[in-house]
N, C-alpha and C positions, 0 to 999 in steps of 0.2 A: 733682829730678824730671827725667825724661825729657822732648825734644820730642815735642810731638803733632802729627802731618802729614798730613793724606789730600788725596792727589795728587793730580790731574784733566786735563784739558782742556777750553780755548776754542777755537771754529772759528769761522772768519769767512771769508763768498764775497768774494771779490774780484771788484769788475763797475763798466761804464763807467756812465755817464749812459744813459739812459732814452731811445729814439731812436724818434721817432712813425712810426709805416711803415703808417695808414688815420685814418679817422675814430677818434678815440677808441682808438687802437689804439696799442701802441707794445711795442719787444723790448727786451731787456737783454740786454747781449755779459757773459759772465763769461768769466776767465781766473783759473784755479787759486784754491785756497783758503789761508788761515792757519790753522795751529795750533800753538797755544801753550800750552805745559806748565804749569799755574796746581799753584801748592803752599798749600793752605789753612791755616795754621800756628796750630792751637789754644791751642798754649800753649809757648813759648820762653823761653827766660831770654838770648838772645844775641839781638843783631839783624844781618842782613848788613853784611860792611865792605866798602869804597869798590872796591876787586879784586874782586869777587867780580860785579860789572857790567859789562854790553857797552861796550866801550871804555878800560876799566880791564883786560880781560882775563879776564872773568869770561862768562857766558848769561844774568844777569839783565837783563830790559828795565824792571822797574820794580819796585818794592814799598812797601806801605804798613803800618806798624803802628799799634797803640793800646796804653796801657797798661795793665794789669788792673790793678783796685783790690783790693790786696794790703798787705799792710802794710810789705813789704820796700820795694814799687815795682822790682823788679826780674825783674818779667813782664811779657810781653806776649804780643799777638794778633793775625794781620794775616794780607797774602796777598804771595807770588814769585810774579813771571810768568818764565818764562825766557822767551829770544828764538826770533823766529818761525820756522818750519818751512814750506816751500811746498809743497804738494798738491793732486793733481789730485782735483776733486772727486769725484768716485765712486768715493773711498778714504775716504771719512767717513759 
């Protein structure tokens, strides 16, 4: 059987500490956003190897699987994040 994949994205603002400027009053300084390519992985029978991660020479920044209760045990289900992207925000 084929993998099953539906691709996505994560955004995250990037911003300082919370700086009081009145009574009860305070701003937040942001500087660009993250986005990161999330790979929702329905159903696999491979898991990523050790290259294919940031730093090994791969875009993966993390991933987690589970295994399907199958009888082979050689399924699984889980999520790729690849690594971050920086964006200014009023591109999201």
């Amino acid at each position: 059987m084929a993998d099953i994949v539906y691709p996505g994205e994560q955004y995250r603002l990037r911003a300082g500490a919370p700086m009081p400027v009145g009574n009860r009053r305070f701003i937040l300084h942001t500087f660009m956003a993250e986005k990161n390519r999330v790979d929702h992985i329905v159903y696999t029978e491979t898991l990523p190897r050790s290259d294919e991660f940031r730093g090994q020479g791969g875009t993966y920044m993390n991933a987690s699987f589970s295994r399907l209760p199958d009888i082979g045990g050689r399924s699984f289900s889980g999520k790729i994040t690849h690594e971050i992207e920086y964006v200014e925000e009023d591109d999201i």
